[in-house]
N, C-alpha and C positions, 0 to 999 in steps of 0.2 A: 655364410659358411665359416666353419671352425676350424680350425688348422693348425696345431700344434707337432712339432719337429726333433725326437730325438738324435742325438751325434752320441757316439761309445768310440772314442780315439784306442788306436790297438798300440799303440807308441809308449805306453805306460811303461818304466821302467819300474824293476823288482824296487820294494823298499826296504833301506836298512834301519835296523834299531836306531831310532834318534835321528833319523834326516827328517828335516823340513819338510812338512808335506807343498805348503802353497808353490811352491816354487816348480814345484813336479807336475802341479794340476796345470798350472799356466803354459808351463813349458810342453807339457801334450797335448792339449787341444792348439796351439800355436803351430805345433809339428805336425797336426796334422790338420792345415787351414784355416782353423776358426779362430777368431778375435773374440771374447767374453764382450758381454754387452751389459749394461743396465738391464736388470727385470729376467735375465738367464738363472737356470736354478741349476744347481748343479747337483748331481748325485754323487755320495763318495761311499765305496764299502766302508764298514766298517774294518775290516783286515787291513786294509792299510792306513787307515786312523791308529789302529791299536799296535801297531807297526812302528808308526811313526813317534809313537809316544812311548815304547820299548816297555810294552805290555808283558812281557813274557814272563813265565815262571819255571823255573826247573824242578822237575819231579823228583829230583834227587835229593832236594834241598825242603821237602818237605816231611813232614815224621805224622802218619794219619792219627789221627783217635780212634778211641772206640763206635764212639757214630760211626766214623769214616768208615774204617773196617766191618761195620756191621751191614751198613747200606751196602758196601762191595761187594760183600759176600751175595746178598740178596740181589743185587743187579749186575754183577757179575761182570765187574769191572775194577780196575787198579786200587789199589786204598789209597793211594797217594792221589791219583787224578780226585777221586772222591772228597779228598778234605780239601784242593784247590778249591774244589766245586762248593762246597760246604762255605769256604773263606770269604764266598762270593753271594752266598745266599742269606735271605732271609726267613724262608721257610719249606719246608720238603714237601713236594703235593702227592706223587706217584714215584714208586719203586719197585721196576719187577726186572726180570733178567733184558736185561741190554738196554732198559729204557733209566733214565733218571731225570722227572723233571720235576724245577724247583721254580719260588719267586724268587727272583734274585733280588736286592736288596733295592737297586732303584726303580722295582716294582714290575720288571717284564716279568712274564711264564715262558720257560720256555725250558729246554734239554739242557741239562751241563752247565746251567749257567752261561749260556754262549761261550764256553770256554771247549776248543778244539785245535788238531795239530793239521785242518784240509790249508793247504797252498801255504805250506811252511816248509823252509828246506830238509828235507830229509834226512839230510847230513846227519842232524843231532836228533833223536825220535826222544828227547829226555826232556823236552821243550814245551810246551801247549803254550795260547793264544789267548788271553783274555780281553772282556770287551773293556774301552774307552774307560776311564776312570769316571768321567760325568759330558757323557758325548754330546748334552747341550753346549757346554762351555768349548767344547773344540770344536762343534758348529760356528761359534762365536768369532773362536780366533781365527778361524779359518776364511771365513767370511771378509772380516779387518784383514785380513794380511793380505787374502787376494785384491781387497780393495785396493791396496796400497801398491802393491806389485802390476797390476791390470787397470787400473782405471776405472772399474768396474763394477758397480754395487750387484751382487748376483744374491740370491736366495741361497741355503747350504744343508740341503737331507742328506744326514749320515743313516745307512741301509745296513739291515740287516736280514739274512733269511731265519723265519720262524716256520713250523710246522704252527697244525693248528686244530682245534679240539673239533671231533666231529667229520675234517678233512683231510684227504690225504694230501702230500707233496708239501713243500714250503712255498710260501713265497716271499716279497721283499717286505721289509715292515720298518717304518723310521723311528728309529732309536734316540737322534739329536738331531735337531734344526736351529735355524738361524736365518731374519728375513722370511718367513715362509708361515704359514697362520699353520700349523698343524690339525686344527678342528674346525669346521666352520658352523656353528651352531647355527641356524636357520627356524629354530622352533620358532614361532609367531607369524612367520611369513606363510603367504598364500599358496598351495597348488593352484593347478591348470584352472581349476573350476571353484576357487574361492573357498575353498575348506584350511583352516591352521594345519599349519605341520606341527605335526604333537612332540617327536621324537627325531625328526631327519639331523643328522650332524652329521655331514660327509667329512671322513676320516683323510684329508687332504694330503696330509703327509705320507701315510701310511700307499694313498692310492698312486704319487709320486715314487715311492720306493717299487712298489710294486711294477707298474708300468718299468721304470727304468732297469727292471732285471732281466726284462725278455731282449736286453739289447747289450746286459753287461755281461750275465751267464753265470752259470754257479759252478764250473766247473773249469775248464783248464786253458780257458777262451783270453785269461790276461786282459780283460778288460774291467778294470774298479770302478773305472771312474765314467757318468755320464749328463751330459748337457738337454737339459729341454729348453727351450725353449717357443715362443709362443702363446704359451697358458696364461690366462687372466687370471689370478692366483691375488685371492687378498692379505696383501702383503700385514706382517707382524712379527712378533717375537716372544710369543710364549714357548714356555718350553715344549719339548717334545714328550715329554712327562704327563701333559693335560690328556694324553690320548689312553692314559691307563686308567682303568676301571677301578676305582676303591674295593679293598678285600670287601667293608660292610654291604655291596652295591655286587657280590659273586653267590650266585647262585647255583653257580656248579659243584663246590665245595661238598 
């Protein structure tokens, strides 16, 4: 039997621009019983990654272009949010009223650039959220500093919700890892009955994000942060980058 065990500590305090994230992850799953072990993988939104590293941008402080303002017009949204959104992309795929989705430059598809003002104080509505500057590399340090803080060698998927072509709803999809094999390429190897697997690469990371959203929540539940442990997980450190599809390899286009 297989047996693998999510924990989602509710203890998580709010993040401010610039605080240490390690020290918060430790210090909540501690508050709320658990000791980090070797071979634990932790899950961390990406909102309080992009938090911690004082992502923000003010809308005030932006002056659109003419793209900007021409896409707004068209999708029927702020010209300022739009040249954020623009600052962050690498190229426009769709634009129709309410929707705007882009590649953003380190190669996700996704809405806005993942760039949004959901579970940001209200206070300031001049504010938006963008993602992680290179959220493998804060996989990274995040990983080392809990090491160093915990004792601890853990795995570290930084999550994010995507929508997705074809279906409705989001779900979790990993942005940046660290310790955690993000792909695990399996072509050569046998099925049940002796036939090559031609194509199987089960999307490791991605299905670790995923899983651990039905237990963090995408809404007002105050839980970012979450622990699996259990899973046999072939440990490594590519990036979380290897899970994106080359433009020459997109056939939707």
């Amino acid at each position: 039997m297989v047996q693998t065990t999510f924990f989602a500590p509710d203890s998580v305090p709010l993040i401010a621009p610039g605080q240490p994230l390690a020290p918060v992850i430790v210090e909540s799953f501690s508050d709320a019983g658990i000791d980090l072990a070797d071979n634990d993988i932790l899950v961390v939104a990406q909102k309080i990654v992009s938090k911690s590293e004082n992502r923000y941008r003010r809308l005030a402080s932006i002056t659109p272009g003419e793209e900007a303002r021409d896409f707004a017009a068209r999708c029927q949204k702020d010209p300022r949010f739009i040249q954020a959104v623009l600052d962050e992309t690498e190229r426009v795929i769709r634009c129709s009223p309410g929707v705007f989705i882009v590649r953003h430059r380190r190669g996700y598809c996704l809405a806005n650039a993942g760039i949004d003002q959901s579970n940001i104080d209200p206070v300031d509505d001049d504010v938006v959220l963008l993602l992680p500057e290179d959220p493998d590399a804060s996989a990274r340090q995040l990983r080392s500093e809990i090491r160093q803080l915990a004792g601890a060698d853990v795995g570290i998927v930084i999550s994010d919700s995507f929508g997705r072509p074809w279906r409705l709803g989001t779900t979790g999809v990993c942005i940046g890892c660290a310790g955690v094999l993000p792909i695990h390429d399996q072509r050569g190897q046998k099925d049940l009955y002796g036939r090559t697997l031609q194509v199987t690469q089960p999307a490791i990371g991605d299905e670790i994000a995923a899983a651990a959203s039905l237990v963090m929540g995408e809404a007002n539940e105050g839980r970012p942060l979450a622990l699996l442990r259990g899973l046999s997980v072939i440990p490594g450190n590519p990036p979380a980058t290897e899970l994106i599809r080359a433009s020459n390899e997109d056939l939707f286009r």
